[in-house]
Backbone as a printed PyTorch tensor [residue, N CA C, xyz], in Angstrom:
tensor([[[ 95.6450, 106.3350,  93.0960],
         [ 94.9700, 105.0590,  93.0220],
         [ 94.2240, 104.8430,  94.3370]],

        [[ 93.0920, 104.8190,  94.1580],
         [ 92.1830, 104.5560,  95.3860],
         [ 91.1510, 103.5350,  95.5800]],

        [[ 91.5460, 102.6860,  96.4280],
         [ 91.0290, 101.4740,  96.8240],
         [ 90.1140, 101.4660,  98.1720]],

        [[ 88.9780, 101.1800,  97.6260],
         [ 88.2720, 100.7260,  99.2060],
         [ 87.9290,  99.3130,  99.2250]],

        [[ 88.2470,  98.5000, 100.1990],
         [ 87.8460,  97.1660, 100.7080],
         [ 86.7850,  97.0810, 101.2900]],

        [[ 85.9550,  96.2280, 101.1040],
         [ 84.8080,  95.7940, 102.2560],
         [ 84.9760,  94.8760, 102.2280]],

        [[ 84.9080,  94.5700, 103.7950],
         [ 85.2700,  92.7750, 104.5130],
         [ 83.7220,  92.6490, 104.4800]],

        [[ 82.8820,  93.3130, 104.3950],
         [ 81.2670,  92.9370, 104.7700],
         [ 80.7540,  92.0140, 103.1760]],

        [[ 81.6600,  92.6880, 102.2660],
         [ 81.3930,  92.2410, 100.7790],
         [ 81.3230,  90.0300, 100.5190]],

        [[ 80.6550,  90.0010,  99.7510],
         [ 80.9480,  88.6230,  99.3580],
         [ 81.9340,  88.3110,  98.3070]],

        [[ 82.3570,  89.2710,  97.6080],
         [ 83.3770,  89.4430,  96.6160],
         [ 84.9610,  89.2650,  97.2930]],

        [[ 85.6480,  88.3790,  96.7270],
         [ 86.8700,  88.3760,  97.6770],
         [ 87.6230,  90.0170,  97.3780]],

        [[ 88.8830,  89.8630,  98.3460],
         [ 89.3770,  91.3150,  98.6410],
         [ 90.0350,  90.8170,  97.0170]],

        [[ 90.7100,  89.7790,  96.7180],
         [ 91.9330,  90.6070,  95.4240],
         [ 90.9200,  90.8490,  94.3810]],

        [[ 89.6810,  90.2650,  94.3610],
         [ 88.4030,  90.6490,  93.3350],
         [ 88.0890,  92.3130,  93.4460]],

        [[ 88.1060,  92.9440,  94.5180],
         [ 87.6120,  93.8090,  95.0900],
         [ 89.1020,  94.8230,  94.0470]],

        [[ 90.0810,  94.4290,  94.9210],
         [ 91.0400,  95.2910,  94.2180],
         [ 91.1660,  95.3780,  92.6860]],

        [[ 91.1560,  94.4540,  91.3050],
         [ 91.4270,  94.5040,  90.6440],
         [ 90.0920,  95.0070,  89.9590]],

        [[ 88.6090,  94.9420,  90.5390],
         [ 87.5540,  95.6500,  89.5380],
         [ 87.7560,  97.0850,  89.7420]],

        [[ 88.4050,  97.3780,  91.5580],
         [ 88.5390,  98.5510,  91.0600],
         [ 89.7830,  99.2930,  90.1330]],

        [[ 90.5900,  98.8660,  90.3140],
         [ 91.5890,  99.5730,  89.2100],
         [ 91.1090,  99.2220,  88.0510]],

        [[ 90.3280,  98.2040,  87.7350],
         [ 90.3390,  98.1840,  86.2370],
         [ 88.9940,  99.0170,  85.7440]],

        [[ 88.3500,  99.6110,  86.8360],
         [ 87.2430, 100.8000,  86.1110],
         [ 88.1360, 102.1050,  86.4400]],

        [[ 89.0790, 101.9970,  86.9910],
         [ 89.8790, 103.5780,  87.0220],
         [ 91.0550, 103.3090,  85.8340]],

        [[ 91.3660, 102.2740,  85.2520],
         [ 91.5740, 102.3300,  83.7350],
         [ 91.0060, 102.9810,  82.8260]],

        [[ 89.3770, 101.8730,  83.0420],
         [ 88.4650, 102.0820,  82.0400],
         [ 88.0360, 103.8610,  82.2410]],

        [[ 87.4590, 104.3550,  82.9360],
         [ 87.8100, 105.5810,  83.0930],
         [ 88.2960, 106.4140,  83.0240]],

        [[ 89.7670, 106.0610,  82.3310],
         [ 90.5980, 106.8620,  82.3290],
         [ 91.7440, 107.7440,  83.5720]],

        [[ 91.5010, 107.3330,  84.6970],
         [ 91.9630, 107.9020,  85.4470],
         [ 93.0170, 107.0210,  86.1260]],

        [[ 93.8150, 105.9290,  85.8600],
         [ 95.1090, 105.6380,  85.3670],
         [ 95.7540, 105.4950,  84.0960]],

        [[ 96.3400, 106.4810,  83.5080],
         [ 96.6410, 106.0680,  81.9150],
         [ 97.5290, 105.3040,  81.7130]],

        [[ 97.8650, 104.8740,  80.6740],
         [ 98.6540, 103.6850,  80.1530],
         [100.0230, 104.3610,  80.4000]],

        [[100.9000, 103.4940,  80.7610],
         [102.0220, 103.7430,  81.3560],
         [102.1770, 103.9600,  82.8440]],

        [[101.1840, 104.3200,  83.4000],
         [101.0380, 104.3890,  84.8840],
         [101.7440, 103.3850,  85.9220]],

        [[102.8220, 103.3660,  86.3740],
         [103.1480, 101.9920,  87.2570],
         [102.3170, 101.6300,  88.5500]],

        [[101.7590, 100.9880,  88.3690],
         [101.1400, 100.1340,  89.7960],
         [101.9330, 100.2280,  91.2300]],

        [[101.7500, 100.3380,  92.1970],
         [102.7580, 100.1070,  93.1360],
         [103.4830,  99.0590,  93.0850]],

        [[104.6810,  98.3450,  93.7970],
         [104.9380,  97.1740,  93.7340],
         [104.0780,  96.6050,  94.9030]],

        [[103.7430,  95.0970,  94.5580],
         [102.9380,  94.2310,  95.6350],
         [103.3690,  94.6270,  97.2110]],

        [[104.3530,  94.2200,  97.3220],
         [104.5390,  94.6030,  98.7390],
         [104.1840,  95.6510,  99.7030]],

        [[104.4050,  96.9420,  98.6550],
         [104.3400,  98.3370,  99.2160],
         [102.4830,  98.7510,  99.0270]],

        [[101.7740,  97.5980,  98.0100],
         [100.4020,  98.2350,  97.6010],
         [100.0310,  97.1820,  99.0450]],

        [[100.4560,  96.1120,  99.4060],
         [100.1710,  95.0530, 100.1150],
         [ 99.8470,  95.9890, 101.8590]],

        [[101.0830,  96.3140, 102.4050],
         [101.1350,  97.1570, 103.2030],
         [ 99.9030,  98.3510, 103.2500]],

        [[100.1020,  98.8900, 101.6930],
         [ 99.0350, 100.3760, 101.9750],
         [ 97.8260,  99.8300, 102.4310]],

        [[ 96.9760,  98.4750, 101.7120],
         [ 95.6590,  97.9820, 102.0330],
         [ 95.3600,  97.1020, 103.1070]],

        [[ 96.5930,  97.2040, 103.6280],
         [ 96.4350,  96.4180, 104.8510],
         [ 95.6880,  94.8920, 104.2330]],

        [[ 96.1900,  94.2590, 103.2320],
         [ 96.1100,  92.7120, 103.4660],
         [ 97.2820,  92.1700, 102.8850]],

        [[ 97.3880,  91.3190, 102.6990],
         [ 98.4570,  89.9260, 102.0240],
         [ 98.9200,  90.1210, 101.0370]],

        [[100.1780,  90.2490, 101.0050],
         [100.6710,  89.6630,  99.8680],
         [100.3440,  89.2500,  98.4460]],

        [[100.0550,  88.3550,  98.9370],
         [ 99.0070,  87.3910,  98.3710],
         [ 98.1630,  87.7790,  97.4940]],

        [[ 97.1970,  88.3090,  98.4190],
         [ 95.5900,  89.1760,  97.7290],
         [ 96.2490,  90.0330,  96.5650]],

        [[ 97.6190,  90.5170,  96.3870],
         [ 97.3180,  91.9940,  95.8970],
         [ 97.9220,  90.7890,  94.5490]],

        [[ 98.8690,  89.9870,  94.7160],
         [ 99.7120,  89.3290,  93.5110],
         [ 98.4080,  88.5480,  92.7520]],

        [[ 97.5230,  88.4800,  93.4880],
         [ 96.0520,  87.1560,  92.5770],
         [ 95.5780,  88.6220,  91.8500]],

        [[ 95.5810,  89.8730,  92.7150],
         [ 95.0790,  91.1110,  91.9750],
         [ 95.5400,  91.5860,  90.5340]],

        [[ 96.9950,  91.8090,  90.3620],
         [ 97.9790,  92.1910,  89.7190],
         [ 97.4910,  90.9670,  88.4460]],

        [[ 97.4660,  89.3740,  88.9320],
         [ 97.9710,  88.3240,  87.9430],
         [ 96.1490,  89.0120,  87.0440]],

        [[ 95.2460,  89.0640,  87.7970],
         [ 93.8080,  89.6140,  87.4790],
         [ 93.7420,  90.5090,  86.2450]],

        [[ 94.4300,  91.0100,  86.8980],
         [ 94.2400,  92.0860,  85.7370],
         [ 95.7300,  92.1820,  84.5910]],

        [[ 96.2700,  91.4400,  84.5300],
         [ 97.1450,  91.1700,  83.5970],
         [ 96.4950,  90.4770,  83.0190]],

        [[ 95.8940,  89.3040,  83.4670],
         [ 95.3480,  88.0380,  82.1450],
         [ 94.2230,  89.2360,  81.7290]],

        [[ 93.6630,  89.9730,  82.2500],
         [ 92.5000,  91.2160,  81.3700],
         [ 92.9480,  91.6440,  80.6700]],

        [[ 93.9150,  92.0330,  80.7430],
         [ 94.9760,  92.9340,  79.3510],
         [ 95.1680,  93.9780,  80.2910]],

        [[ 94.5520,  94.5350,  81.3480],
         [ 94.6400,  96.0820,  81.9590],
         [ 95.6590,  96.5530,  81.9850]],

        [[ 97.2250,  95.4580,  82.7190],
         [ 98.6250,  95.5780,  82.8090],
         [ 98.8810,  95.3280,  81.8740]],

        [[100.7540,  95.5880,  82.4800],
         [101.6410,  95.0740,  81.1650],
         [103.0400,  94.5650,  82.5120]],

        [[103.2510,  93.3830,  82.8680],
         [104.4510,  93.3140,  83.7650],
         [105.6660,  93.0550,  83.3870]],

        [[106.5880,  94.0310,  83.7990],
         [108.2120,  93.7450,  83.2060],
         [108.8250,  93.2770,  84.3060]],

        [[109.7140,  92.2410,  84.2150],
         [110.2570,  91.4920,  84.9380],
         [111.4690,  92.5940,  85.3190]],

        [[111.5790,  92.7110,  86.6490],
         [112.6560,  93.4360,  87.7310],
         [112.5370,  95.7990,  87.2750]],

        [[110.8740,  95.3890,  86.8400],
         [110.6190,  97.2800,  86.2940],
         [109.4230,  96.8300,  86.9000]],

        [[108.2800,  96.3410,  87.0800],
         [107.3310,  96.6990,  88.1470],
         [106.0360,  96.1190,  86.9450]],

        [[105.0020,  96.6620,  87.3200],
         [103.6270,  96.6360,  85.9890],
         [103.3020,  98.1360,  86.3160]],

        [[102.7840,  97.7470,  84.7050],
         [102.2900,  99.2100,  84.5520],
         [100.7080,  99.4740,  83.3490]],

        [[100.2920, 100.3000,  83.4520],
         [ 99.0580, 100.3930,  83.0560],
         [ 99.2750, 100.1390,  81.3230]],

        [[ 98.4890,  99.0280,  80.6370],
         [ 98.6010,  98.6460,  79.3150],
         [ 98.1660,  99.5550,  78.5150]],

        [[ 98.7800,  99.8870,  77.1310],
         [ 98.5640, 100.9530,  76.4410],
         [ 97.3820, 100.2260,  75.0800]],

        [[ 96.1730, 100.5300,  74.8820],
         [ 95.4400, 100.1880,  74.2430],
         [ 95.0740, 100.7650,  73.2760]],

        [[ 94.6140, 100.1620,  71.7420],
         [ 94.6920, 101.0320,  70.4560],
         [ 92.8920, 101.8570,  70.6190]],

        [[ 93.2980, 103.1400,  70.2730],
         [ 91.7690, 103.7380,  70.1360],
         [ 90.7790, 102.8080,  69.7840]],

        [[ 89.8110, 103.3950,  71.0160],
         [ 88.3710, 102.6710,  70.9900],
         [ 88.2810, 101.4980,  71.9610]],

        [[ 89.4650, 100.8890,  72.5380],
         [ 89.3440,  99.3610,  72.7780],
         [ 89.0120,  99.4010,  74.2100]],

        [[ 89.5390, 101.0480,  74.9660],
         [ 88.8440, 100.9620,  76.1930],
         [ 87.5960, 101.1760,  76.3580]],

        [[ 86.6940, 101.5280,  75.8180],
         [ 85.6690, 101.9220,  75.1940],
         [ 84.9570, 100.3620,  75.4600]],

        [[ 85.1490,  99.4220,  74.3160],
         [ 85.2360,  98.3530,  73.8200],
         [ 84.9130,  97.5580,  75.5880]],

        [[ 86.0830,  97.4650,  76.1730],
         [ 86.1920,  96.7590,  76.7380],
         [ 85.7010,  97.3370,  78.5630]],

        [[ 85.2040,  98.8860,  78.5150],
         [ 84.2250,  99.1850,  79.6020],
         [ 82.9770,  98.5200,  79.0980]],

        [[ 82.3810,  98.6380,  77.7150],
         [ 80.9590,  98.4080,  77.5990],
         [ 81.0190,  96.5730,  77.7650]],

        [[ 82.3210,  95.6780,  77.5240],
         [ 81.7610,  94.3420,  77.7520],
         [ 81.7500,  94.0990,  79.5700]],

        [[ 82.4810,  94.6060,  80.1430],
         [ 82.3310,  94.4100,  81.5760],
         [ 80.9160,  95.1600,  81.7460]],

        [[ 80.4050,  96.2370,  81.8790],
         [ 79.5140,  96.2100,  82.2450],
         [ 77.9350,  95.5920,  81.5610]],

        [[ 78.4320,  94.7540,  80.2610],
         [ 77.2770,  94.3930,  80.1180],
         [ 77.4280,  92.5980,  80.9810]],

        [[ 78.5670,  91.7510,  80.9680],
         [ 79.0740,  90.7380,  81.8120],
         [ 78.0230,  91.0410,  83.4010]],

        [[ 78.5040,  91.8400,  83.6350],
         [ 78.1130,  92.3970,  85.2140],
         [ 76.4190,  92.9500,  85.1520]],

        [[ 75.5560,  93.3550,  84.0210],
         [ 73.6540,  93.4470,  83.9560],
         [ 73.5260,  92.2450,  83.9380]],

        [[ 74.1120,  91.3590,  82.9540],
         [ 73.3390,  90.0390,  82.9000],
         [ 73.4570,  89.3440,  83.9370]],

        [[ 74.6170,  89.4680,  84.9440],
         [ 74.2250,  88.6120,  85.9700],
         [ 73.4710,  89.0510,  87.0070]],

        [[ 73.2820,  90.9110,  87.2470],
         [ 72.4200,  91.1840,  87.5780],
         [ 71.1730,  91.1140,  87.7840]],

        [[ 70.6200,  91.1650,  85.9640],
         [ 69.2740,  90.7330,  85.4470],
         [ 69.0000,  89.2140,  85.1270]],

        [[ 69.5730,  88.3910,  85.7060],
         [ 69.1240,  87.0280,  85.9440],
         [ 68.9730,  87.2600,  87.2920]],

        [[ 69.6650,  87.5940,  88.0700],
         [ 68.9270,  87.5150,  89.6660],
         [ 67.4780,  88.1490,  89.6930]],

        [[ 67.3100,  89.1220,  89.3870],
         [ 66.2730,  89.6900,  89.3320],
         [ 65.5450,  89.0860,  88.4930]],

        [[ 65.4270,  88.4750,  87.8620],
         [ 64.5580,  87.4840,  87.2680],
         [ 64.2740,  86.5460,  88.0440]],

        [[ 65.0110,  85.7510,  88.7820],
         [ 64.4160,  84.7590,  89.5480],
         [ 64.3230,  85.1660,  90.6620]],

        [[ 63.8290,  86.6730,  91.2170],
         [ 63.3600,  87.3810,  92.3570],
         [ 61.7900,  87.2850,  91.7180]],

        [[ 61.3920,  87.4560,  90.3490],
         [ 60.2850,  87.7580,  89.8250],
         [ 60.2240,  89.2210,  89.1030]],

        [[ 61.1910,  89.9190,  88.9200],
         [ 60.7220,  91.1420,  88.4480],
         [ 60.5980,  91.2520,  87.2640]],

        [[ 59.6520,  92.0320,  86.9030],
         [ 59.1160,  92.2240,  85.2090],
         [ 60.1730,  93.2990,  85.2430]],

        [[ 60.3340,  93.5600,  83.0930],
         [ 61.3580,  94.0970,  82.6530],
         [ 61.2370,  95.6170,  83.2650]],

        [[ 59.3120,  95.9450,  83.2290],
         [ 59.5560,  97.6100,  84.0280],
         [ 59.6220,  97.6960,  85.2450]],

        [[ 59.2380,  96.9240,  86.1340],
         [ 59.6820,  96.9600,  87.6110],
         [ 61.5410,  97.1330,  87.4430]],

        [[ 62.2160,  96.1350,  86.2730],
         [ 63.3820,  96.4180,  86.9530],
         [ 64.0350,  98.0490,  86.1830]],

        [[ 63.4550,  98.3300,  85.0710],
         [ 63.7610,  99.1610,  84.1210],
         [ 63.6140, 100.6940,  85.4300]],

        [[ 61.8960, 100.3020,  86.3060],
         [ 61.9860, 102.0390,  87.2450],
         [ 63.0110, 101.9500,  87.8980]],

        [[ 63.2540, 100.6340,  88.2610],
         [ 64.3530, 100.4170,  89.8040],
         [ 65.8510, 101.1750,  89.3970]],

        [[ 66.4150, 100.5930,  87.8620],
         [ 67.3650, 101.2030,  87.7770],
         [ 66.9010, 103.0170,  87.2960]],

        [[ 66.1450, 103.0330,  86.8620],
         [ 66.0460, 104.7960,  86.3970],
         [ 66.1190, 105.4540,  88.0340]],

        [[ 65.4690, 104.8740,  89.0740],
         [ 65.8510, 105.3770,  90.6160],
         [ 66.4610, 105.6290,  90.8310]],

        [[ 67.5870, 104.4250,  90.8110],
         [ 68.6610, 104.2800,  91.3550],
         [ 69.6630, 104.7800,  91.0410]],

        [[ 70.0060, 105.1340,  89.3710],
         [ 70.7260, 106.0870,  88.4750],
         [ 70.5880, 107.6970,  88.7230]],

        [[ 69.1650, 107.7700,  89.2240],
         [ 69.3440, 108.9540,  89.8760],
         [ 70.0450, 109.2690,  90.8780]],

        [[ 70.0710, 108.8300,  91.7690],
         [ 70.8330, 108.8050,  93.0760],
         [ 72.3390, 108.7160,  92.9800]]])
């Protein structure tokens, strides 16, 4: 499980933590059943609070991503074929539209923004 923080980000840190585990769900590269660290010990590894990692954990439980058992830890939620699928394509369409409203009220036409991402997808 690999987490990077940026303090430079405007996104808070437990935001930071829970989009990323929940595209290394969606990805596949925690499978269902996977246990999470416990807070304390994930708290320690990222060097912040407590805190941050439990708003993280509660994050992605109300998503469905977890599954938490009281005095057994959380662990990665087991989902019926297709639904991760399902539920990568609504986050990333959640996350264009708020994209492509900024860029709309920057001014960009649909092919200015259409080259920008074919660029940038390259890279």
């Amino acid at each position: 499980m690999d987490i990077i923080i940026s303090t430079a980000s405007d996104e808070p840190i437990y935001r930071q933590i829970a989009q990323q585990i929940s595209a290394q769900i969606l990805r596949g590269d925690l499978p269902a059943g996977f246990c999470l660290p416990p807070i304390r010990t994930a708290a320690k590894e990222l060097r912040v609070s407590i805190i941050t990692v439990k708003k993280a954990w509660e994050e992605l439980a109300r998503e469905g991503f977890i599954d938490s058992i009281v005095g057994k830890g959380c662990f990665v939620a087991s989902h019926r074929p297709g639904r991760l699928d399902s539920m990568r394509f609504q986050k990333a369409r959640q996350r264009l539209l708020n994209d492509i409203e900024y860029c709309r009220s920057l001014g960009l036409t649909r092919q200015e923004l259409a080259e920008l991402i074919d660029e940038l997808y390259e890279d």
